[in-house]
The first five atom37 places (N, CA, C, CB, O) and aatype in JSON, in Angstrom:
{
  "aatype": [20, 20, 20, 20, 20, 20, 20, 20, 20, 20, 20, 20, 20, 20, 20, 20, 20, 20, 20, 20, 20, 20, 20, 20, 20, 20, 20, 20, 20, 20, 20, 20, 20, 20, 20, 20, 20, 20, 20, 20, 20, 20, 20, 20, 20, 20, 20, 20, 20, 20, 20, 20, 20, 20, 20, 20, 20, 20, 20, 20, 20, 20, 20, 20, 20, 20, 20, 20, 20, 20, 20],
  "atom_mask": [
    [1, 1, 1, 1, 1],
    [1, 1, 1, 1, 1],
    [1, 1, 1, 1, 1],
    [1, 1, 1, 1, 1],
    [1, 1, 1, 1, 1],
    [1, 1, 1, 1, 1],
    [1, 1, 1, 1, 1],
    [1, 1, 1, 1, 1],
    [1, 1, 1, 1, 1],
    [1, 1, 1, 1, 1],
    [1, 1, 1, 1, 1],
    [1, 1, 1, 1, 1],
    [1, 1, 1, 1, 1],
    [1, 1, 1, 1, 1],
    [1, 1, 1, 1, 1],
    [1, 1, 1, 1, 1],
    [1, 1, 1, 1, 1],
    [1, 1, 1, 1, 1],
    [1, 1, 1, 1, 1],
    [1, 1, 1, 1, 1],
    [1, 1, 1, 1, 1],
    [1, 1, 1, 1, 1],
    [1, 1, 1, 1, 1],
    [1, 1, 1, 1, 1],
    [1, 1, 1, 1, 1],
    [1, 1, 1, 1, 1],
    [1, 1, 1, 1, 1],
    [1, 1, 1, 1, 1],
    [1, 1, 1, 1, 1],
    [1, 1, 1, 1, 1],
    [1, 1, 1, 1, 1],
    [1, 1, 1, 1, 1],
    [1, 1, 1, 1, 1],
    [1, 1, 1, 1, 1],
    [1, 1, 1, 1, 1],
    [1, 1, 1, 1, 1],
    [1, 1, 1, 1, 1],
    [1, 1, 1, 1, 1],
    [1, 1, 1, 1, 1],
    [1, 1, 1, 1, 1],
    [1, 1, 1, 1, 1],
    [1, 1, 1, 1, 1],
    [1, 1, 1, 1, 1],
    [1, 1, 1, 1, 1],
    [1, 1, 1, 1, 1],
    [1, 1, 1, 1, 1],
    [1, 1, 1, 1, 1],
    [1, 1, 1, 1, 1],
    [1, 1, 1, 1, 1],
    [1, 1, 1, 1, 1],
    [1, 1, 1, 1, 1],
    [1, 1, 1, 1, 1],
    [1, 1, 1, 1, 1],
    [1, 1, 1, 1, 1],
    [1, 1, 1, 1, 1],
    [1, 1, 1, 1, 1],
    [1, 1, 1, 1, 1],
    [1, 1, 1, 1, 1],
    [1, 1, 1, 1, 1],
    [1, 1, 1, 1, 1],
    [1, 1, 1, 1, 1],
    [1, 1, 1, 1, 1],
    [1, 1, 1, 1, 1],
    [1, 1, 1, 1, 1],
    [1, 1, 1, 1, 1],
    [1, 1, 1, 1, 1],
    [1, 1, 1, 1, 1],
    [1, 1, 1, 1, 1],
    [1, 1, 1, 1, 1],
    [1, 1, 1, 1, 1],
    [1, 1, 1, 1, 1]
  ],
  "atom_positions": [
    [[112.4, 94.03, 91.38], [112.41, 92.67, 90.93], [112.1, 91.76, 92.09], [113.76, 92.33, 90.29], [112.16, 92.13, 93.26]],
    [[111.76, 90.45, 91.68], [110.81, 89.6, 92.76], [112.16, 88.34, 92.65], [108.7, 89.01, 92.07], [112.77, 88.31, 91.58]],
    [[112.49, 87.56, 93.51], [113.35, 86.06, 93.63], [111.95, 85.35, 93.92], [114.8, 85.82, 95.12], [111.19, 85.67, 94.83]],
    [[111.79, 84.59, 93.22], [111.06, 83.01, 92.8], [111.75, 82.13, 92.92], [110.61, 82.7, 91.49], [112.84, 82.01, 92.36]],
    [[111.27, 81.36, 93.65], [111.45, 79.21, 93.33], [111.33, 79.21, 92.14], [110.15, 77.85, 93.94], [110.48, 79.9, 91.59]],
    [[112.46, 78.15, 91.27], [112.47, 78.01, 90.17], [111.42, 76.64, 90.38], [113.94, 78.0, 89.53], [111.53, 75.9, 91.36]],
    [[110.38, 76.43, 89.31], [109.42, 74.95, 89.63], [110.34, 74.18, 89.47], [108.08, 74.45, 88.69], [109.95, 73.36, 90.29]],
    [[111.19, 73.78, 89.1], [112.33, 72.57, 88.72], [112.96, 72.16, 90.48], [113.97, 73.42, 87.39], [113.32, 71.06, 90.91]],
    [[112.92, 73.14, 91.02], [113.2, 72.98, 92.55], [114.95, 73.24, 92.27], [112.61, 71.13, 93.37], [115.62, 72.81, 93.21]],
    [[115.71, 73.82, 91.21], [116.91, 74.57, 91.67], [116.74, 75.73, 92.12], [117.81, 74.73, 90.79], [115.63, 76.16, 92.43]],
    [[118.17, 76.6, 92.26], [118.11, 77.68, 92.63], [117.37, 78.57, 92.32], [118.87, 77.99, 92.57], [116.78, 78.5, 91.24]],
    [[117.2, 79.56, 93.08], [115.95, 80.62, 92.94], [116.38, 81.58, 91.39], [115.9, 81.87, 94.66], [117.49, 81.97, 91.05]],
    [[115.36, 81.71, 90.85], [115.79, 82.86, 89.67], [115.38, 84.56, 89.92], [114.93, 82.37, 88.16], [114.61, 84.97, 90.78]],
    [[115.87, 85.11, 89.23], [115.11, 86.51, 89.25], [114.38, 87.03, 87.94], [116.14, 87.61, 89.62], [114.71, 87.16, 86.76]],
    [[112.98, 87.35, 88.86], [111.8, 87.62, 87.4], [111.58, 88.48, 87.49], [110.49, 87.06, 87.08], [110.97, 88.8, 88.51]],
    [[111.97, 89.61, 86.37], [111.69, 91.23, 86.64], [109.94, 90.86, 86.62], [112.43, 92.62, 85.08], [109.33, 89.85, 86.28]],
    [[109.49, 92.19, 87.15], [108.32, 92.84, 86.6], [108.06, 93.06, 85.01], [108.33, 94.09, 87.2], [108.91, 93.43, 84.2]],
    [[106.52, 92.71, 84.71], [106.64, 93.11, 83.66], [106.21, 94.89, 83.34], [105.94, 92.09, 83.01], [105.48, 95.24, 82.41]],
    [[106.67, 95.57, 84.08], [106.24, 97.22, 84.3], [107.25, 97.66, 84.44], [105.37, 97.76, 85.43], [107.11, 98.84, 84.13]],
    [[108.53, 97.45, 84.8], [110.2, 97.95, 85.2], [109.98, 99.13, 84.14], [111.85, 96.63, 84.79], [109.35, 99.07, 83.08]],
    [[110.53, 100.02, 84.6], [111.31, 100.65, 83.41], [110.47, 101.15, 82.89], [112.06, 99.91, 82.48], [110.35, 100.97, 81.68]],
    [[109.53, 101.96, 83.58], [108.1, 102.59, 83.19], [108.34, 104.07, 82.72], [107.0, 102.61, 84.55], [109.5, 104.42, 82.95]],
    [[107.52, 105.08, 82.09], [108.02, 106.47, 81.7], [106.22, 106.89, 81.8], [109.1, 106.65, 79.83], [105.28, 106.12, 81.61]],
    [[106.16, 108.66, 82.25], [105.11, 108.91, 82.73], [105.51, 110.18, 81.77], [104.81, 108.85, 84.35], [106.63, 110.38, 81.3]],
    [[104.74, 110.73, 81.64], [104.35, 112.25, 80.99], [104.41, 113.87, 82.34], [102.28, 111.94, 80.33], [104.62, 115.07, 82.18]],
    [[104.07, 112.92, 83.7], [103.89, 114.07, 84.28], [103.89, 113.2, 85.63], [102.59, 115.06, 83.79], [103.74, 111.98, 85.78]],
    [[104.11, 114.2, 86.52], [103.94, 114.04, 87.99], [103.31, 112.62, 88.48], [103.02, 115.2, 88.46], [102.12, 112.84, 88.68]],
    [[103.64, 111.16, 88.79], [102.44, 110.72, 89.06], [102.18, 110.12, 90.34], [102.14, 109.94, 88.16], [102.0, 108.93, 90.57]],
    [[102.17, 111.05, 91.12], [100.59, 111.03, 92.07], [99.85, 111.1, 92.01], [100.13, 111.45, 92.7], [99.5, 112.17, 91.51]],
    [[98.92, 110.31, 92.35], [97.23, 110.51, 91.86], [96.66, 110.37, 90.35], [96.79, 112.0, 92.19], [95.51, 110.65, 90.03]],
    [[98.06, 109.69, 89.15], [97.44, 109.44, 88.02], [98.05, 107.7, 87.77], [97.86, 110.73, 86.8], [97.49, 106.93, 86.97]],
    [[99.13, 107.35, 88.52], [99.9, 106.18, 88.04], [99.78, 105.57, 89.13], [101.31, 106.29, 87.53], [100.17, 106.31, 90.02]],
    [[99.38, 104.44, 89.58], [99.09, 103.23, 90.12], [100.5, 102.46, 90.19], [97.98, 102.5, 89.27], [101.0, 102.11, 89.12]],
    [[101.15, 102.19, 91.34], [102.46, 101.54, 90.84], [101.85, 100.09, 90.89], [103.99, 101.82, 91.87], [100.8, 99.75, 91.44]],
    [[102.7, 99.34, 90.24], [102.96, 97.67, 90.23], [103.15, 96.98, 91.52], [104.25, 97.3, 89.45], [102.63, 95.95, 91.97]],
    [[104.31, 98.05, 92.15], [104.59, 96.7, 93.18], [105.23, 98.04, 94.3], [106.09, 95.0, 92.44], [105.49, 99.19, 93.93]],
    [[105.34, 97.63, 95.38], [106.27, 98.94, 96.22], [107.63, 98.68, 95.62], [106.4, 98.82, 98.2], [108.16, 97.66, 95.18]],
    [[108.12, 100.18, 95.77], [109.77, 100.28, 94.97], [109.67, 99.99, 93.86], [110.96, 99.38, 95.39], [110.38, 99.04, 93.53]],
    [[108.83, 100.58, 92.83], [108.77, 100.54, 91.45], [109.14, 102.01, 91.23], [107.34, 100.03, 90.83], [108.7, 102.89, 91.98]],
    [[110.05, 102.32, 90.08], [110.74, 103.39, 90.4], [110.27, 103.62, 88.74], [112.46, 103.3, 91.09], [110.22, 102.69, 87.94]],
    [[109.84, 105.46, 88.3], [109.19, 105.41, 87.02], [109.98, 106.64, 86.73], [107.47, 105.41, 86.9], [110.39, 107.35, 87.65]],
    [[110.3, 107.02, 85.08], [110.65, 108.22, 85.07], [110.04, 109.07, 84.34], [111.7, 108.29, 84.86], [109.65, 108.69, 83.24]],
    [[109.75, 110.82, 84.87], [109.08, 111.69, 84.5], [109.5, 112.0, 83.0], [109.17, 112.7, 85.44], [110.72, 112.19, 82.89]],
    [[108.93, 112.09, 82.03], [109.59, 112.44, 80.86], [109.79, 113.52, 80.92], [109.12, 112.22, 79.78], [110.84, 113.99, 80.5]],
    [[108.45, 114.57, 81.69], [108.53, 116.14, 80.77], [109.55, 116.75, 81.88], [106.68, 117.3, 80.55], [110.4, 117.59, 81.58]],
    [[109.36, 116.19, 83.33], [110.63, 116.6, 84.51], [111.62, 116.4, 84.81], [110.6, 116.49, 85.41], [112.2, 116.93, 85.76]],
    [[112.01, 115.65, 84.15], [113.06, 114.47, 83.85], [113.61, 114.14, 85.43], [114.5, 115.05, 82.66], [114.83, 114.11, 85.63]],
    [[112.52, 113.87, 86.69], [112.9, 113.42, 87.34], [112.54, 111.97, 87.63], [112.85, 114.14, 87.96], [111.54, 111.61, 87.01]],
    [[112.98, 111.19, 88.28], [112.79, 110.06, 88.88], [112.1, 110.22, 90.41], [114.12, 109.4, 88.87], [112.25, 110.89, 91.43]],
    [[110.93, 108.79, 89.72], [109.97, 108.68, 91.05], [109.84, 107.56, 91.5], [108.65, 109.08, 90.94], [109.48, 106.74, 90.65]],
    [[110.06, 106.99, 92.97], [109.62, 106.07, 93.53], [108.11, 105.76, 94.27], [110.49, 106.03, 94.17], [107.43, 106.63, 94.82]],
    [[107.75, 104.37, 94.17], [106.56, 103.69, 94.75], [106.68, 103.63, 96.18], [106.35, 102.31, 94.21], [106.92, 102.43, 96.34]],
    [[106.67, 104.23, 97.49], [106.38, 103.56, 98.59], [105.34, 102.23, 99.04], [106.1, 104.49, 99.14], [105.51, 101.27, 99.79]],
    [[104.39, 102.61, 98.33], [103.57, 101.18, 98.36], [102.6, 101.43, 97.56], [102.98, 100.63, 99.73], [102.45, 102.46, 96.91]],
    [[101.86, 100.42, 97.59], [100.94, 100.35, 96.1], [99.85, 101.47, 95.91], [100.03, 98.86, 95.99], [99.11, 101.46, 94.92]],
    [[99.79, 102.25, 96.71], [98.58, 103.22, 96.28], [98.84, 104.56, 95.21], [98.01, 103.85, 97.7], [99.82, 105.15, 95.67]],
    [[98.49, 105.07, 94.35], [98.43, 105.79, 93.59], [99.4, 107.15, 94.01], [97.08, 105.89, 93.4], [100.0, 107.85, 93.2]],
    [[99.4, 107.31, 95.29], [99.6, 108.38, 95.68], [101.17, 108.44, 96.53], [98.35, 108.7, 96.41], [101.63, 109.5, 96.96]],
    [[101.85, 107.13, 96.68], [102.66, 107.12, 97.49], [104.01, 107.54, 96.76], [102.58, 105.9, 98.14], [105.06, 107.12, 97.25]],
    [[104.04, 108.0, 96.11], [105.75, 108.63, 95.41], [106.33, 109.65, 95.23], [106.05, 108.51, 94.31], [105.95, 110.79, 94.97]],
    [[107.38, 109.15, 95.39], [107.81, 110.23, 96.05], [109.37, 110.6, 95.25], [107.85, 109.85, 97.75], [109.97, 109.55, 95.0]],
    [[109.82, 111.36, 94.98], [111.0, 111.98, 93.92], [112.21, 111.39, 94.59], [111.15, 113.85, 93.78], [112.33, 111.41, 95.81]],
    [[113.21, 110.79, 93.68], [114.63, 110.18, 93.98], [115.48, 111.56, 93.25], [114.96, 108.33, 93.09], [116.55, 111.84, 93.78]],
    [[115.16, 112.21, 92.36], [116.16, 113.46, 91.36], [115.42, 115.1, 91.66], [115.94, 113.03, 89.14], [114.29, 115.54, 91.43]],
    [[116.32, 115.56, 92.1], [116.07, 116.96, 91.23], [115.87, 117.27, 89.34], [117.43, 117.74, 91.63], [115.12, 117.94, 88.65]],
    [[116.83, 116.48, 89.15], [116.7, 116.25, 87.57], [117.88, 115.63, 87.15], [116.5, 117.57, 86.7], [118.96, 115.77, 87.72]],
    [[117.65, 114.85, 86.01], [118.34, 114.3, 85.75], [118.94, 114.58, 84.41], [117.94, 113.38, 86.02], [118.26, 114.3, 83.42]],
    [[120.31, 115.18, 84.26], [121.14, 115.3, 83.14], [121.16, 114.41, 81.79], [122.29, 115.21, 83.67], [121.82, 113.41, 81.52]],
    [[120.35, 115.02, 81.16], [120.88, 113.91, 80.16], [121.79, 114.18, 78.99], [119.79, 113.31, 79.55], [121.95, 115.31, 78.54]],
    [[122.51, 112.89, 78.41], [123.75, 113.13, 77.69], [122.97, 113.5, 76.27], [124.91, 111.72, 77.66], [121.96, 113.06, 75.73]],
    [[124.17, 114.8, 75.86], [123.3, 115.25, 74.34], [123.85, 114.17, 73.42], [123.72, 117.04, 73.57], [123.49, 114.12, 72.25]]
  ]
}
């Protein structure tokens, strides 16, 4: 998420991305383009979680071995 100047000139707000909370089919290095650095996406079929180091296609890198999910 990004902190913006609100135009009104109060306090700053917070404006997610509109990409947060992204879901991939497979591995993506070299197929998913992140949004922004630290855009964090999750593998459906690996059920791991992947982070953006920076914007190039290729920079991510796994936060899970896997992730449990509740039945």
């Amino acid at each position: 998420m990004a902190i913006v100047q609100d135009k009104s000139g109060s306090n700053p707000k917070d404006v997610p991305y509109t990409t947060y909370n992204r879901i991939v089919a497979a591995d993506p290095n070299g197929t998913t383009t992140p949004a922004y650095a630290g855009e964090i996406v999750l593998d459906t079929t690996t059920k791991k979680l992947w982070k953006a180091m920076n914007v190039a296609n290729n920079s991510w890198v796994t936060l899970t071995n896997a992730i449990t999910m509740a039945a």
